[in-house]
N, C-alpha and C positions, 0 to 999 in steps of 0.2 A: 746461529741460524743459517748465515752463508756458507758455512764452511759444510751443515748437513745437505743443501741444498746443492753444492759445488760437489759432494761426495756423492751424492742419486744419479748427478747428472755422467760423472764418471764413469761410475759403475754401469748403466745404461748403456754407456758406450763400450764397455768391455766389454758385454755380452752379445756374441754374433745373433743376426736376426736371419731367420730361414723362412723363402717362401713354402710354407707346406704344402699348398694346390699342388695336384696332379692333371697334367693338359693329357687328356685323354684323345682318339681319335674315334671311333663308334666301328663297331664290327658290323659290317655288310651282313656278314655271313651267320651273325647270330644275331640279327636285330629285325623284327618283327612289329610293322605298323601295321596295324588292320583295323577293319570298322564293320559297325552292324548295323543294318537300318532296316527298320517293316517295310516292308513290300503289301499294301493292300490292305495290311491288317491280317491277311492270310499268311504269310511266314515270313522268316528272318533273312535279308542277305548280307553274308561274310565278303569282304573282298581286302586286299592288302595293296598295298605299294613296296617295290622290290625294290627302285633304284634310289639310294639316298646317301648324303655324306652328314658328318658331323660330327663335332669338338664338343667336348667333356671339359672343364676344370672343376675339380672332385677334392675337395678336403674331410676325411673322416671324421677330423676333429672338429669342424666348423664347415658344415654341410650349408649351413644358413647362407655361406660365401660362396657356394657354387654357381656356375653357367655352363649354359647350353644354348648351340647355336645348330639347328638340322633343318638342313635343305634336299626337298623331294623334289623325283621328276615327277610331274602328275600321268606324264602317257605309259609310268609303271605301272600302273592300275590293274590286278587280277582278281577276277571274283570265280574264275572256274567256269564262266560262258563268253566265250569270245564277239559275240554279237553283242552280248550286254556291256561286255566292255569297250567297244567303239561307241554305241549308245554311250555308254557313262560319260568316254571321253571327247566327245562332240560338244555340240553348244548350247543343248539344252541344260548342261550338268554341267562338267569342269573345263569345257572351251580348251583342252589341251595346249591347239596350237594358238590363240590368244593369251593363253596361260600356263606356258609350263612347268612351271616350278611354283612348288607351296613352301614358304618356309616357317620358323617356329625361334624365336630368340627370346629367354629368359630374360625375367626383367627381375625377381624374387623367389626364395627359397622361404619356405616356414616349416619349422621341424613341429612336428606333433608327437612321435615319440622316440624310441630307442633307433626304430628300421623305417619309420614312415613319416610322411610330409608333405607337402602341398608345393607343385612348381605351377607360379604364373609366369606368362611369358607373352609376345606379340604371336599371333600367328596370323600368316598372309596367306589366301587362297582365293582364287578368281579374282584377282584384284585387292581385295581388300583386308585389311589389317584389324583385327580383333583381340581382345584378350583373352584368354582361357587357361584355365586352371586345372589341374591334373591332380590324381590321388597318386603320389608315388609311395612303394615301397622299394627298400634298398635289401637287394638282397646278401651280398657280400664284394668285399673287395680283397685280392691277395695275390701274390703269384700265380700264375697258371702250373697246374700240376703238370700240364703237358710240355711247357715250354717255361720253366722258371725265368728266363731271362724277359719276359714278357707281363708284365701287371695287367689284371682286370677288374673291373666294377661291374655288375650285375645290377640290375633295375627292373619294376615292372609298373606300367602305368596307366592309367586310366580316366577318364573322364568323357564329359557329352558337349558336343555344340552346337545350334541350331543352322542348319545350313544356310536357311532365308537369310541370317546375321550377314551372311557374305554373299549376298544375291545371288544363288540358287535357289529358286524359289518352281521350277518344273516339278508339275502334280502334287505339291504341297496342299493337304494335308494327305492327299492318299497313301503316297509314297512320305514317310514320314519326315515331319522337319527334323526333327530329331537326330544326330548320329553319334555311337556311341564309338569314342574312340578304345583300341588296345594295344598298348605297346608294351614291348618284350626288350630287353637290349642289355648286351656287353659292350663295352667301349675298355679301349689295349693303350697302354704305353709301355715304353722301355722301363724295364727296371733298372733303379739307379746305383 
């Protein structure tokens, strides 16, 4: 019995162990956070945030082990009317310069199927720290065809959270509590 137990533990040791995670960095340039929210009940406004960074660790094989950590400026805010957007970014809404930066940190991954899964994470905006849950799907990961020396993951995600949750509470309910979030993104590492 010792000797099969001294022979597992051997063996175990023989066999190299590999982190498989891939630390990702997020593409500015292909990553897309945007949101919608009622206006009035009368129609829908679209607006995004442009300036953001952010780190990936990505395993294929065990997606369940992944993290994510994306930090926005909030005075990146474009909705397509530049008065609306100093409004937004004042203090009745996201207080900019009391708050500039939103961030978002993974705390769970739960796979649902082959391409799709559920990321909870903290996110912090106006202060305050909430949890929210996203519908991701994974849309692929592999070389870039343009630049093989360069790996990518694709992603798209979605979900809603109540802006009152994080004390925005201006014209609620007119302007709706509600916002539904959209996010688009590739995130790059070297290939190894």
């Amino acid at each position: 019995m010792k000797f099969h137990r001294a022979l597992a533990v051997i063996a175990a040791m023989a066999i190299p162990t590999f982190a498989s995670a891939t630390e990702y960095k997020l593409d500015e340039s292909h990553t897309y956070v945007g949101f919608e929210i009622s206006h009035l009940g009368f129609s829908t406004t679209y607006g995004r945030f442009e300036d953001l960074k952010g780190t990936l660790s990505f395993d294929e094989a065990k997606p369940e082990a992944s993290k994510v950590n994306v930090s926005i400026e909030t005075d990146s805010l474009k909705t397509g009317f530049e008065k609306r957007d100093e409004h937004v970014e004042g203090p009745d809404f996201l207080n900019v310069k009391k708050y500039p930066k939103m961030t978002f940190k993974s705390t769970k991954v739960t796979v649902t199927s082959k391409n799709t899964g559920t990321l909870t994470g903290d996110l912090t905006l106006h202060g305050v720290t909430k949890p929210v849950t996203l519908d991701v799907t994974f849309n692929k990961a592999g070389p870039s065809p343009l630049k093989p020396e360069i790996l990518v993951a694709g992603f798209n995600a979605s979900g809603t959270i109540k802006r009152s949750d994080f004390g925005i509470t201006t014209y609620v309910p007119a302007i709706s509590d509600e916002v539904k979030l959209v996010i688009s993104t590739e995130a790059n590492a070297p290939a190894k």
